[in-house]
VMD Tcl script that draws the C-alpha trace (Angstrom):
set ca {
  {247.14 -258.37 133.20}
  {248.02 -257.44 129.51}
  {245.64 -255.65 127.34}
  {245.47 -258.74 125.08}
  {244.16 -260.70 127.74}
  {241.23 -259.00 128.61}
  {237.84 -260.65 127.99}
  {235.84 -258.88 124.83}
  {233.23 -257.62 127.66}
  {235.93 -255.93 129.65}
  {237.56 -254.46 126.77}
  {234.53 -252.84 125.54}
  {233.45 -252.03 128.95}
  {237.13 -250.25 129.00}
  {236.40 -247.89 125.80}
  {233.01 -247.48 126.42}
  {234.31 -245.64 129.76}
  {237.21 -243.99 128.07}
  {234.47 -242.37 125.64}
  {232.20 -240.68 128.14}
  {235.28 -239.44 129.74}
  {236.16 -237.65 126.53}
  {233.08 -236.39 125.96}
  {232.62 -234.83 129.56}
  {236.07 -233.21 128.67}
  {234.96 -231.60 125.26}
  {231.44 -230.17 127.10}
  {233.44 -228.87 129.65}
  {235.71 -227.37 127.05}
  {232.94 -225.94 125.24}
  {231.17 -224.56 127.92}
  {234.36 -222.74 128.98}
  {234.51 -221.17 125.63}
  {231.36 -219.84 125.75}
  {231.99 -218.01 128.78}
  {234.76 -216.71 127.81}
  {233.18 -215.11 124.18}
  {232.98 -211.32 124.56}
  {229.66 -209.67 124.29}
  {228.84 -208.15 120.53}
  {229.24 -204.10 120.39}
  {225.98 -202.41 119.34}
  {224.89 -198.97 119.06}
  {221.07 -198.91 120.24}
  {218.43 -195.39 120.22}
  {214.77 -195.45 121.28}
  {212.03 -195.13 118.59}
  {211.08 -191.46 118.01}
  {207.41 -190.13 117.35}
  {206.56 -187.63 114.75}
  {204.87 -186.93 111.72}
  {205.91 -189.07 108.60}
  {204.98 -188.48 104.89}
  {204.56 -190.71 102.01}
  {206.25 -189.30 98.99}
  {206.92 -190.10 95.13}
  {210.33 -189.12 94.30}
  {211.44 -188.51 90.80}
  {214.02 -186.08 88.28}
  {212.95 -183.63 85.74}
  {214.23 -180.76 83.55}
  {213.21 -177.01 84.49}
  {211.57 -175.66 81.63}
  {210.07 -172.54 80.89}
  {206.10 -172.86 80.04}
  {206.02 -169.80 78.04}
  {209.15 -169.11 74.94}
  {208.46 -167.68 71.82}
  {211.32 -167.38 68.91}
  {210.57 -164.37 66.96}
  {210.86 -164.69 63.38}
  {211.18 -162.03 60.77}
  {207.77 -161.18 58.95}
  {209.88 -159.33 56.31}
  {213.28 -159.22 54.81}
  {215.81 -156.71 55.31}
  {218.98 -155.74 56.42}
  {219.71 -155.54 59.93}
  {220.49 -151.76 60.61}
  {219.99 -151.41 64.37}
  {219.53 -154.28 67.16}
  {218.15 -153.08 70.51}
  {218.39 -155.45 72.74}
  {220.69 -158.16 74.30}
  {220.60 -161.74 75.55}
  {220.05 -161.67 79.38}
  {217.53 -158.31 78.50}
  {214.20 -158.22 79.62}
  {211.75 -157.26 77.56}
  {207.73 -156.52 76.95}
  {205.45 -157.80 74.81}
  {205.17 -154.90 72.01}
  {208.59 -153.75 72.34}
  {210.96 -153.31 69.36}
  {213.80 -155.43 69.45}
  {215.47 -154.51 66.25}
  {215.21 -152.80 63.20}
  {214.91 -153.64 59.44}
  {216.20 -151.58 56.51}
  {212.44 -150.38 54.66}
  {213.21 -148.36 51.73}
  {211.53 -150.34 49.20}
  {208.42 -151.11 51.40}
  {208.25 -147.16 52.32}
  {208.20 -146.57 48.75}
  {205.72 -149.14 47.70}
  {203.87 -147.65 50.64}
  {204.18 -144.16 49.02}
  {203.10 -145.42 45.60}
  {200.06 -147.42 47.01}
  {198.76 -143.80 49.36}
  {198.58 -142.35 45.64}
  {197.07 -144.88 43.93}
  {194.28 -145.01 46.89}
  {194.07 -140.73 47.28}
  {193.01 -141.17 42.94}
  {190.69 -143.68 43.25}
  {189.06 -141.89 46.11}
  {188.50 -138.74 44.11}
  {187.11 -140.89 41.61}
  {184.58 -142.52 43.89}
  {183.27 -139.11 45.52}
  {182.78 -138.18 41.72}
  {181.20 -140.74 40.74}
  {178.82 -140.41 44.01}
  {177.68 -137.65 42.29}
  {176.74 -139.21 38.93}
  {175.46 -142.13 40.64}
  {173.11 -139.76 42.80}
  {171.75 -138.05 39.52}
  {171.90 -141.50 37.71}
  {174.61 -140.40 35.96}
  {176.02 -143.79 35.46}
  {175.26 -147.10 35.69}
  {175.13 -149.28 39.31}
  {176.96 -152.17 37.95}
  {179.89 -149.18 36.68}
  {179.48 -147.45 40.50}
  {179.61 -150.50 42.28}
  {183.15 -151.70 40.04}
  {184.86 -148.29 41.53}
  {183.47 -148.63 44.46}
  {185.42 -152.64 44.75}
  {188.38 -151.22 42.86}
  {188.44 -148.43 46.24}
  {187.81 -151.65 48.34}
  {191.15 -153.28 47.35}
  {193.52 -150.34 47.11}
  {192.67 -149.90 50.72}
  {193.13 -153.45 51.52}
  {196.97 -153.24 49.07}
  {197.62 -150.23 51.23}
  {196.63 -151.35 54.33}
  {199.31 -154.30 53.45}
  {202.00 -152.52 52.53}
  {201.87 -150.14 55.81}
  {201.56 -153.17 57.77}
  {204.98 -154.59 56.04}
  {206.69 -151.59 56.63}
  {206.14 -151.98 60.01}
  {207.12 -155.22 60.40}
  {210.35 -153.40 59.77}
  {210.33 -153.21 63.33}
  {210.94 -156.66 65.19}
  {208.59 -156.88 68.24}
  {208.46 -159.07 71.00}
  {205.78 -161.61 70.74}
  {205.43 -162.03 74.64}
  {206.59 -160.61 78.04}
  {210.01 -162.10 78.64}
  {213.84 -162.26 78.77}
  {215.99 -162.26 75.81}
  {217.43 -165.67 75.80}
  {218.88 -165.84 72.38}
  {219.74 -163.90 69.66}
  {220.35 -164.53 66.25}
  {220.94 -162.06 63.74}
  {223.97 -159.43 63.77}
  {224.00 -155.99 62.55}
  {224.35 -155.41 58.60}
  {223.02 -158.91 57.86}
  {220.10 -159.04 55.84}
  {217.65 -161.75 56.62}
  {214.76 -163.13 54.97}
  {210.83 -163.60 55.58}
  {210.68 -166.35 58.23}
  {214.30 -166.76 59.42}
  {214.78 -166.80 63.12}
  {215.78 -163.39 65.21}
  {215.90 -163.75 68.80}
  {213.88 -166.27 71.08}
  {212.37 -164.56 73.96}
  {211.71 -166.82 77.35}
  {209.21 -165.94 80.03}
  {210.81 -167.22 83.46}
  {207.27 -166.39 85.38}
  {206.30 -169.14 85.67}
  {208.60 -171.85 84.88}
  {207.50 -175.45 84.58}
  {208.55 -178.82 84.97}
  {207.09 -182.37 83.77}
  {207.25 -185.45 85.58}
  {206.71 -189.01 84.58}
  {205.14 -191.03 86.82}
  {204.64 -195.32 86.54}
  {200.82 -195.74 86.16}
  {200.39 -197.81 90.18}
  {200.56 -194.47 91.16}
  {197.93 -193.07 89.19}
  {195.10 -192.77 92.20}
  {198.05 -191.19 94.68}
  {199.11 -188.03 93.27}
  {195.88 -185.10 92.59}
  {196.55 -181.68 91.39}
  {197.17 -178.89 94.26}
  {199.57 -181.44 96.58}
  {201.98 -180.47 97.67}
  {206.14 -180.80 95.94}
  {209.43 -180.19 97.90}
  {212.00 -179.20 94.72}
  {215.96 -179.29 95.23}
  {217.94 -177.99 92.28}
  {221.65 -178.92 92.84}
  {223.07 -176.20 91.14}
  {221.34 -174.18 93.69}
  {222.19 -173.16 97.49}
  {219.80 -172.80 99.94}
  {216.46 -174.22 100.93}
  {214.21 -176.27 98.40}
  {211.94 -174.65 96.41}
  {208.04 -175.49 97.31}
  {205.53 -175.83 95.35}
  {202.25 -177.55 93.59}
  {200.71 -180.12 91.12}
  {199.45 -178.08 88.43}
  {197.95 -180.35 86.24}
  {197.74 -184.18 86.32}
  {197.21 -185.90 82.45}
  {194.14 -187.81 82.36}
  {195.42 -190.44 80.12}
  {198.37 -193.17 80.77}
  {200.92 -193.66 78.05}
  {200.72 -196.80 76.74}
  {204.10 -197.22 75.75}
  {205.80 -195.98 78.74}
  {203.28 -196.97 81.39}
  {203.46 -193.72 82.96}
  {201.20 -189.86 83.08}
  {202.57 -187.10 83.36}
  {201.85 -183.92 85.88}
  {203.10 -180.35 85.59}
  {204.46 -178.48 87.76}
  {204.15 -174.28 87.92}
  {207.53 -173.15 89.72}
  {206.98 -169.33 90.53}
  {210.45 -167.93 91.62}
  {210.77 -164.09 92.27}
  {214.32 -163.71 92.91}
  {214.59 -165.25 90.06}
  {217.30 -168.38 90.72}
  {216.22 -171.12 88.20}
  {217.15 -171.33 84.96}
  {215.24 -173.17 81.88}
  {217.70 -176.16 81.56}
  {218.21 -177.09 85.25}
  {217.01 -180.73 86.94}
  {215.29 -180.78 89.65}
  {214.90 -183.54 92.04}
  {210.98 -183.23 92.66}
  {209.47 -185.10 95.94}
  {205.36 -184.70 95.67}
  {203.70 -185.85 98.73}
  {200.32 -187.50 98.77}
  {199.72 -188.93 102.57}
  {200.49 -188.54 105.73}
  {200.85 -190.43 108.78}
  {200.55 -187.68 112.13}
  {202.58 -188.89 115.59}
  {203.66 -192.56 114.75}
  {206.31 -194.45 116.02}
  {209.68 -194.62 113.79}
  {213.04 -195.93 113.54}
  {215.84 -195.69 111.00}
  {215.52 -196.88 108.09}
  {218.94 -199.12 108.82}
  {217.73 -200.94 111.72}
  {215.18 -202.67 109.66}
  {216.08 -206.60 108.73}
  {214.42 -207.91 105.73}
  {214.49 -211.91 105.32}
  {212.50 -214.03 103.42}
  {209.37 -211.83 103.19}
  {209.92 -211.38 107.15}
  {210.99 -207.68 108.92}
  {212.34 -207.30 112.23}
  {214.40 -205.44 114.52}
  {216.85 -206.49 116.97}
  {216.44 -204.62 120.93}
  {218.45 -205.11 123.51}
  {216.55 -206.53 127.25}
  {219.17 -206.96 129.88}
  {222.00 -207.06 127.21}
  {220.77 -209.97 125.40}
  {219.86 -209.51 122.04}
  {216.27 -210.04 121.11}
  {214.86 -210.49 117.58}
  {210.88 -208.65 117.16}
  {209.35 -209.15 114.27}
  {207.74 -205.56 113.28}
  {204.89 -204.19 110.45}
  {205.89 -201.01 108.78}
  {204.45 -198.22 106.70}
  {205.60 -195.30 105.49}
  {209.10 -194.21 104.65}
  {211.49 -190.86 104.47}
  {214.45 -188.99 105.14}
  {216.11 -192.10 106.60}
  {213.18 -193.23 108.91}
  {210.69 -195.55 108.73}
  {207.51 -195.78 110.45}
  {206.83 -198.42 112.88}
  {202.77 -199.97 112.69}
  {203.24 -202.95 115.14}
  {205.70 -205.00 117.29}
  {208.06 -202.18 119.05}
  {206.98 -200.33 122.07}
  {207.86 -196.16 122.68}
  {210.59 -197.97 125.39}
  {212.32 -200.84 122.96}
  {216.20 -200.04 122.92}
  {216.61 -200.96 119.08}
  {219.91 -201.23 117.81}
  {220.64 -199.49 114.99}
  {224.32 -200.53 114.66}
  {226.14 -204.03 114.59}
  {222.54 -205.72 113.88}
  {224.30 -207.39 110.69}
  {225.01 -210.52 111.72}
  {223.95 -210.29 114.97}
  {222.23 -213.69 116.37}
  {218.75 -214.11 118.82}
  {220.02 -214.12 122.41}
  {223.59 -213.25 121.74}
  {225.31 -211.06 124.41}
  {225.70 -207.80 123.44}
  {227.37 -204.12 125.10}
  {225.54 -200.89 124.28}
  {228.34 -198.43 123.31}
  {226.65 -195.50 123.39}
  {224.89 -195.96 126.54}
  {225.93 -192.99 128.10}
  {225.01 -190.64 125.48}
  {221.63 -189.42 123.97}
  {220.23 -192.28 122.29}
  {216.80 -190.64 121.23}
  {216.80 -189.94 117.16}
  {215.71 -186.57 116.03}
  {213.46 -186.45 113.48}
  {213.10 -183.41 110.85}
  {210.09 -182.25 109.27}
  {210.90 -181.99 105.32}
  {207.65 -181.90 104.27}
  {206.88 -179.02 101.72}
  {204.54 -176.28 103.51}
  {202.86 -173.50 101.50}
}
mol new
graphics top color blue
foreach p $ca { graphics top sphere $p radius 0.5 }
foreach p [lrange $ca 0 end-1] q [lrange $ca 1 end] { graphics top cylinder $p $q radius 0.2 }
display resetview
C-alpha cells in the first residue's frame, strides 16, 4: 500500500510513532554524553583555625614631629660654618659664626656709657643721703642707670647672636648659607630635624570613628625599607571629624633607634582594633559573592556541593568563617569559578598537604 493511500488515522498514527522513536534516540544520546563529560579539576584545603584580626589599612608620609629652621637674629657675614647636613647636633650648640665688629664696638661704647652713669649714681647716693639734691633729680639718674643697663644688656645679647645656635636637639637636615655671605636679620640658616621620635598622620573616614582608641596597636611597612615592619602605637586620636573630608585624624609616634626612617618616607600603616581568638578560616579566594549571597563550594564524594557560609573578619588573604563550614569541609579553593552544584569534580592535590597555614601578622609590643 502507497503512502498516499493511507487513511488520515493511520498516517498520523505513523508519525506519531516515528516521533517517540526520535525522541528515545536523542535521550539516549544525551544521556551518553553525560557520561562521557570528564569530571571538573579543583584544588580543595581544609579550613584552618587561628587567631584573626580586624584591621584599618591606610598610607601616610613619615614626618618628623619635632624641626626647627634656624634663622639669623642678626646680620653679618658668614665667617666660619661648623657644621654639616647629615650632623647631629644639641640644642645650645653653635652652628656657625657671624662677623661682629660693629656690635662688639657698640658693645664697647655702651660698657662706657653704663661704667659713667654708675659713678654718677653712687655720687649722687651720697647727696641724696645728705639731701643734697632733690628726689625727683635722684630718681631721673637713677632711670637714666635703668636703661643704659637695659641698651647694654641688648647690645651683648646681639653680639652673641653672632653665634648661630641650635634651637633644639637634632640632625642637620639643611643648610643654607655659605661661607663669606652676609645675611640679614631673619633669613633662613640651617633647619635642624629631630628624628626621635618621628611621626606620621593618618586620615581615617568618620564610620570608623568608635573603632580605632589611642594605645592600639599599628603594624608599619616602609617599602624603601628591608626587613620586618616597624610596630608601633596610636598616639593621639583628634576629637573632632572634618567636615569637609569626612575623616579624623590620629598620630602616630614612630621611635626608631637604629635609626632607618627618614622624614619623607610612606608608610603603609595597618592599626588593629579587634580580634577574633581560634576561629575557623578559609582563603579569602574561595569565597563566592552573588546577589547579596556568600558561599563556598566542598567537595563530598567528588560531587561538588554549594554551602552557603556567614563571615567576619578579614586579613592576610584569609577570611574568617562564623557559620555553615565544619573543621572537616574539603573547600575548594581553585576552579570554583564557574563551577556548578553537583557537578563532578577530581581533587588534584589530593595527595599533598591540603591544610592552609596561617601567619600571625599582628603587631606585638
Amino acid at each position: 500500500m502507497k503512502l498516499n493511500q493511507l487513511s488520515p488515522v493511520a498516517f498520523a498514527l505513523l508519525f506519531l510513532l516515528i516521533g517517540c522513536q526520535q525522541h528515545e534516540g536523542a535521550a539516549e544520546n544525551s544521556e551518553d554524553e553525560s557520561e562521557e563529560a570528564p569530571p571538573i579539576p579543583v584544588e580543595t584545603s581544609k579550613p584552618v583555625r587561628g587567631d584573626i584580626y580586624a584591621i584599618y589599612t591606610g598610607t601616610a608620609p613619615i614626618e618628623a614631629l619635632a624641626e626647627a629652621t634656624v634663622i639669623g637674629k642678626v646680620g653679618g657675614e658668614v665667617l666660619e660654618i661648623l657644621v654639616e647636613e647629615g650632623d647631629t647636633v644639641s640644642k645650645g650648640q653653635v652652628l656657625a659664626r657671624l662677623d661682629g665688629d660693629r656690635l662688639r664696638l657698640e658693645l664697647g661704647e655702651s660698657e662706657a656709657r653704663l661704667r659713667k652713669m654708675q659713678r654718677d649714681y653712687e655720687r649722687n647716693v651720697d647727696l641724696s643721703d645728705k639731701g643734697l639734691i632733690s628726689v625727683g633729680d635722684f630718681e631721673k639718674i637713677k632711670f637714666e642707670l635703668e636703661a643704659l643697663q637695659a641698651s647694654h644688656n641688648l647690645a651683648k645679647l646681639e653680639l652673641n647672636y653672632t653665634q648661630v645656635r641650635a634651637p633644639i636637639d637634632g640632625v642637620v637636615s639643611e643648610r643654607f648659607i655659605k661661607l663669606g655671605s652676609t645675611i640679614s636679620a631673619s633669613d633662613p640658616v640651617f633647619r635642624v630635624t629631630n628624628f626621635d621620635p618621628l611621626v606620621a598622620y593618618l586620615h581615617i573616614p568618620e564610620r570608623e570613628y568608635r573603632n580605632i582608641q589611642a594605645e592600639q596597636a599599628v603594624r608599619i611597612d616602609i617599602d624603601a625599607l628591608e626587613g620586618p615592619p616597624l610596630i608601633a602605637n596610636v598616639t593621639r586620636v583628634s576629637p573632632i571629624v572634618d567636615p569637609e573630608t569626612g575623616t579624623f585624624k590620629i598620630s602616630i609616634e614612630i621611635y626608631d633607634g637604629q635609626p632607618r626612617i627618614k622624614p619623607g618616607m610612606f608608610g603603609r600603616i595597618s592599626v588593629v582594633y579587634d580580634q577574633h581568638a581560634n576561629v575557623l578560616q578559609v582563603p579569602r579566594s574561595a569565597i563566592i559573592d552573588e546577589v547579596g549571597q556568600t558561599s563556598v563550594f566542598v567537595v563530598e564524594s567528588d560531587i561538588a556541593v554549594r554551602k552557603t557560609v556567614e563571615t567576619g573578619f578579614s586579613d592576610e588573604g584569609m577570611i574568617e568563617i562564623t557559620s555553615g563550614l565544619t573543621d572537616d569541609d574539603d573547600v575548594v579553593t581553585v576552579g570554583q569559578i564557574g563551577l556548578k552544584p553537583d557537578a563532578r569534580v577530581t581533587v588534584i592535590n589530593a595527595d599533598q598537604e591540603t591544610e592552609i597555614q596561617v601567619t600571625d601578622n599582628a603587631p606585638t609590643d
